[in-house]
Kinemage of the C-alpha trace (Angstrom):
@kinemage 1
@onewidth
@group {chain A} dominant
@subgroup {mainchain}
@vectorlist {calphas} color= white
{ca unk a 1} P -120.260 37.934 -54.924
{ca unk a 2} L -119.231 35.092 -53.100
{ca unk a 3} L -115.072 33.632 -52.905
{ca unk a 4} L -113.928 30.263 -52.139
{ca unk a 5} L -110.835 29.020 -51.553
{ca unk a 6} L -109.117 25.325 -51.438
{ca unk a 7} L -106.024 24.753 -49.845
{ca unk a 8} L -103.675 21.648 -48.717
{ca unk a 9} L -100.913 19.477 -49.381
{ca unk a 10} L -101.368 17.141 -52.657
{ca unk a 11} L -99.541 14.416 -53.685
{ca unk a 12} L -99.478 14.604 -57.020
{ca unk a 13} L -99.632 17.956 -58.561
{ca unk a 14} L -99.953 17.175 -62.240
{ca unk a 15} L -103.224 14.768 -61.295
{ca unk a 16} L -104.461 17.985 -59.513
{ca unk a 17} L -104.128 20.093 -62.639
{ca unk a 18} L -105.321 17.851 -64.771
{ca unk a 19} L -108.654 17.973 -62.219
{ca unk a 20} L -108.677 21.386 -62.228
{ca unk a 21} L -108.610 21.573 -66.799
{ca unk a 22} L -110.739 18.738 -66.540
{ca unk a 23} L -113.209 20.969 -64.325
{ca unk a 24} L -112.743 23.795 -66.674
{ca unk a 25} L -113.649 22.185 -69.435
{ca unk a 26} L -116.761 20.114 -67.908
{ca unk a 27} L -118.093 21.619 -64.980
{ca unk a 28} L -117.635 25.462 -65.400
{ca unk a 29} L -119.279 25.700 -68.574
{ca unk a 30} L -122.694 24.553 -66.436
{ca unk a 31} L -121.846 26.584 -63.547
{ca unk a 32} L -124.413 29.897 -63.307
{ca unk a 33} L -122.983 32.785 -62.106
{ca unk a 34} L -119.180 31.438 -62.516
{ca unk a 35} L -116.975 34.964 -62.802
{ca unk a 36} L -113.766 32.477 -62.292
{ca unk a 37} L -110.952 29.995 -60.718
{ca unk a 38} L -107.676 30.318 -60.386
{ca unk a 39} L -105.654 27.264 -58.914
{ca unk a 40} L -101.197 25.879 -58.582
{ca unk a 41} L -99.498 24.514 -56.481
{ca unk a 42} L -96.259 25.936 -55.051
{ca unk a 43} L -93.071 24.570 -55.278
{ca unk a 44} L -93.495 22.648 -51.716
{ca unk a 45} L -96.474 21.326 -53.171
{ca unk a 46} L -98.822 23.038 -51.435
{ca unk a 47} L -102.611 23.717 -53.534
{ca unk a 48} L -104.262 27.280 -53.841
{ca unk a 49} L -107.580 27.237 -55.825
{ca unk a 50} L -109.652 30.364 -55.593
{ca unk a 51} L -112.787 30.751 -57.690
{ca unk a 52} L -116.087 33.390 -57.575
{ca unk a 53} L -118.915 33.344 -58.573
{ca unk a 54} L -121.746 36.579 -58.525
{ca unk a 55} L -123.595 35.327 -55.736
{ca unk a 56} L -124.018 32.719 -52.448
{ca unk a 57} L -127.282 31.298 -53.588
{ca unk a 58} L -125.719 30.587 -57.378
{ca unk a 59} L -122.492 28.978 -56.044
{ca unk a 60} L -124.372 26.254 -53.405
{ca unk a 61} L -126.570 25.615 -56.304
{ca unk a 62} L -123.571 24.487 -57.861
{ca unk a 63} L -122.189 22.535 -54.936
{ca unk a 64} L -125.265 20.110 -55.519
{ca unk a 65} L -124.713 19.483 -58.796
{ca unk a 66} L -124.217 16.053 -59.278
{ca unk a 67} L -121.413 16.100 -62.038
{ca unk a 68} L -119.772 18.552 -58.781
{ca unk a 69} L -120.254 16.044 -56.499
{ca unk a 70} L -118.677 13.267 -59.091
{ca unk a 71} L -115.184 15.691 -59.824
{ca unk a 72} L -114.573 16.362 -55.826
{ca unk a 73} L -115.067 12.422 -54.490
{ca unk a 74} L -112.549 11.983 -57.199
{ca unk a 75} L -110.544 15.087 -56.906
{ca unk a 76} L -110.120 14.906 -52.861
{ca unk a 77} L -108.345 11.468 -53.016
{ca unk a 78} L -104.955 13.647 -54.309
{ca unk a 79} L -104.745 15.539 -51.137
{ca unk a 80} L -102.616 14.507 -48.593
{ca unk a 81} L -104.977 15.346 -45.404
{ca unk a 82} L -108.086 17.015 -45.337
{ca unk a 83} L -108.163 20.478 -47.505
{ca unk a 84} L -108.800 23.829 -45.768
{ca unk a 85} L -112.575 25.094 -47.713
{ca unk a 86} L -113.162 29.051 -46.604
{ca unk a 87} L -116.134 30.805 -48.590
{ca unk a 88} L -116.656 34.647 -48.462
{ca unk a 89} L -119.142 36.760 -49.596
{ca unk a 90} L -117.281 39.934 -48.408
{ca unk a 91} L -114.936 40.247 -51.869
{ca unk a 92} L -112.985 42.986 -53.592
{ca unk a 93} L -112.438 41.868 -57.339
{ca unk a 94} L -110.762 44.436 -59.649
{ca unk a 95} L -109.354 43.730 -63.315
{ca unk a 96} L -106.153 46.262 -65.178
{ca unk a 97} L -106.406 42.986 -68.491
{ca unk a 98} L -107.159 39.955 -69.029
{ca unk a 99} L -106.198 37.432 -65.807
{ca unk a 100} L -106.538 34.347 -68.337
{ca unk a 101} L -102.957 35.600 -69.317
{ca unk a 102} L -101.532 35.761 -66.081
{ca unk a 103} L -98.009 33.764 -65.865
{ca unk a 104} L -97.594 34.626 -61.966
{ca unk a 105} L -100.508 34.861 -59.113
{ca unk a 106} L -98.803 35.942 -55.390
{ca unk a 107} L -101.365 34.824 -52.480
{ca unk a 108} L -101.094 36.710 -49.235
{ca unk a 109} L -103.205 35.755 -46.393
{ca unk a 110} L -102.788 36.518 -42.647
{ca unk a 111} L -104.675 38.510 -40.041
{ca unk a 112} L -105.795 42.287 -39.815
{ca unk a 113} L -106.883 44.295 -37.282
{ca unk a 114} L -109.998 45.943 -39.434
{ca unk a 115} L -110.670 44.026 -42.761
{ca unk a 116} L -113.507 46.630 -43.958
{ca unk a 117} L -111.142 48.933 -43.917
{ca unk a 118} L -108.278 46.876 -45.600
{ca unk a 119} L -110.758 46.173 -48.386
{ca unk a 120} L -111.763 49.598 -48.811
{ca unk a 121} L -108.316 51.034 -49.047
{ca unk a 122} L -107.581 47.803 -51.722
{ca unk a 123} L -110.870 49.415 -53.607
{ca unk a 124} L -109.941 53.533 -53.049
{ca unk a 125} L -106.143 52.447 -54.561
{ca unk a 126} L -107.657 51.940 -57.959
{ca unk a 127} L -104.203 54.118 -59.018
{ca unk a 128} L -102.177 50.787 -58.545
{ca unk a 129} L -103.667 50.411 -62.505
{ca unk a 130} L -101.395 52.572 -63.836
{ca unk a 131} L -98.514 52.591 -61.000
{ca unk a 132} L -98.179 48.638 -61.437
{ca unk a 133} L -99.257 47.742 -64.992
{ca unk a 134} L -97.560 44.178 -64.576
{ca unk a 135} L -100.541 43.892 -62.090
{ca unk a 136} L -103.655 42.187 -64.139
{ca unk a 137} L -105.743 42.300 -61.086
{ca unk a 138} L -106.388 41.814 -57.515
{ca unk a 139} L -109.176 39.742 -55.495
{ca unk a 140} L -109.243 40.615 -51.780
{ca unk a 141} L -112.031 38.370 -49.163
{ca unk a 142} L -112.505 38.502 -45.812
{ca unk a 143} L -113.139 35.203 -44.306
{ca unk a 144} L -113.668 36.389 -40.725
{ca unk a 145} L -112.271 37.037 -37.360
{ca unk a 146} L -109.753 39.134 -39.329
{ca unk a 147} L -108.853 36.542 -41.575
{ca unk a 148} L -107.978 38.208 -45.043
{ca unk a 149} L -106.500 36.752 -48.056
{ca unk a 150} L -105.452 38.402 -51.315
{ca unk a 151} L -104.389 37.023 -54.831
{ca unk a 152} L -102.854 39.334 -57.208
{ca unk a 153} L -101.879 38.395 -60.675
{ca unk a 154} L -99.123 39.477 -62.476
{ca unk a 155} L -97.835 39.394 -66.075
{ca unk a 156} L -94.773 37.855 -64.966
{ca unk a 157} L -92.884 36.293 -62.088
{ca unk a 158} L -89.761 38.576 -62.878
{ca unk a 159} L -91.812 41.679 -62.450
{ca unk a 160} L -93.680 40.938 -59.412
{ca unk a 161} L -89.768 40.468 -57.895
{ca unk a 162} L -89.125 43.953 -59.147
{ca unk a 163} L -87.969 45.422 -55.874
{ca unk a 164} L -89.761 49.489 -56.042
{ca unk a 165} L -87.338 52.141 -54.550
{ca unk a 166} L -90.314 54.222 -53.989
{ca unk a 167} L -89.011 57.211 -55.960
{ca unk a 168} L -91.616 56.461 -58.235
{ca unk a 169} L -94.642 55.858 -56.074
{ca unk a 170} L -97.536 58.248 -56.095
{ca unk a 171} L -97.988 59.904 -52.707
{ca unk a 172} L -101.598 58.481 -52.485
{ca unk a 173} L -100.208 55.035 -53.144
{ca unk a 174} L -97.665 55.008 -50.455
{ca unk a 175} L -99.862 56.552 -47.831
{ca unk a 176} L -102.505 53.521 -48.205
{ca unk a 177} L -100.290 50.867 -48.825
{ca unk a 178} L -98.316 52.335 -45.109
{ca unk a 179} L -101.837 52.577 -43.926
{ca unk a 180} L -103.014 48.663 -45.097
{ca unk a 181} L -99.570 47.624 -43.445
{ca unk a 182} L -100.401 49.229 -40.710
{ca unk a 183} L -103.637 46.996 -40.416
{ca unk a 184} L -101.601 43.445 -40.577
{ca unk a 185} L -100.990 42.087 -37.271
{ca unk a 186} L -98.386 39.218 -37.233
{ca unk a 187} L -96.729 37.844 -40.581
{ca unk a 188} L -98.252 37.556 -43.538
{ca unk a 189} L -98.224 34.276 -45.141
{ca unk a 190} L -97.151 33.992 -48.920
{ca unk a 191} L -98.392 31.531 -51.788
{ca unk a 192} L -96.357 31.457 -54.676
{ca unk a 193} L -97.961 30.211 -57.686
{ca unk a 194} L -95.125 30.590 -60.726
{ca unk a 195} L -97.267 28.544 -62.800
{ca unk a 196} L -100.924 29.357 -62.402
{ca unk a 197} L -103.585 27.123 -63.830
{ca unk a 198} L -106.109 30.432 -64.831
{ca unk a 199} L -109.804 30.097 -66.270
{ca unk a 200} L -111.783 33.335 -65.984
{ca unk a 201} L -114.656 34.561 -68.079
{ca unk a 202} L -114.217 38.214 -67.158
């Protein structure tokens, strides 16, 4: 599975989203091996677009396409500076419902001290599915050097602001999510997305 990820300032986030259905509509359809995208831009306007696909080989043979190459020269002229492009084909992608219903996606992404281990205490949490059922699912990447970023999508905004008391929390849940926190070195860095543009297939 491979993950990329877009991010920078635009100047006009309605043009972007209109990009981003109009890329949905024309360009995914054609895509092989396209799992998904998810894309908004926060309130500082400030883009996030994440999308996978099953595999490195099937997502550059996309990048060539020529109807791809047509979207992006016209898509980069709404940034404000150059966009931030990562790729990853060390992913953790997990589903509790359908994302494509999704009406809040919180992006976390800052450094950790052991990202194979992050991602497979993300994967051995799988009890997060029926702790958190306002969680739709969670995509995970590594895009070196410690660099990690997460997305998780909820079924509202209001939930994911639910603050937890704990008193409810499986042991096993509390003991990895201490144990991923314990990973994180410096701040974490949040993306709020309160109104997600969402096209997944899965």
């Amino acid at each position: 599975m491979l993950a990329e990820t877009i991010r920078g300032r635009v100047s006009d986030p309605m043009a972007m989203g209109a990009a981003f259905d109009s890329w949905m509509h024309e360009i995914a359809p054609g895509a092989k091996g396209w799992l998904g995208s998810t894309g908004g831009v926060t309130d500082d306007n400030e883009l996030f677009i994440l999308t996978l696909f099953e595999s490195e080989e099937e997502a550059r043979a996309n990048e060539v396409r020529p109807e791809q190459g047509r979207f992006w020269a016209e898509a980069s002229n709404i940034f404000r500076s150059e966009p931030a492009i990562q790729t990853s084909t060390k992913v953790y992608f997990d589903t509790n419902g359908d994302l494509n219903s999704t009406e809040f996606v919180q992006v976390g992404s800052g450094t950790v001290s052991d990202v194979d281990l992050m991602l497979a205490l993300i994967e051995g949490n799988s009890s997060w599915r029926t702790y958190r059922p306002d969680i739709l699912g969670i995509v995970g990447a590594d895009f070196g050097a410690g660099q990690f970023t997460y997305a998780a999508y909820f079924t509202s905004h209001d939930t994911a602001r639910e603050v937890d008391d704990g008193k409810n929390m499986p042991l096993e849940v509390k003991a990895r999510m201490d144990e991923m926190t314990s990973l994180v070195t410096g701040e974490l860095e949040y993306l709020d997305l309160k109104d997600p543009w969402l096209g997944w297939s899965k």
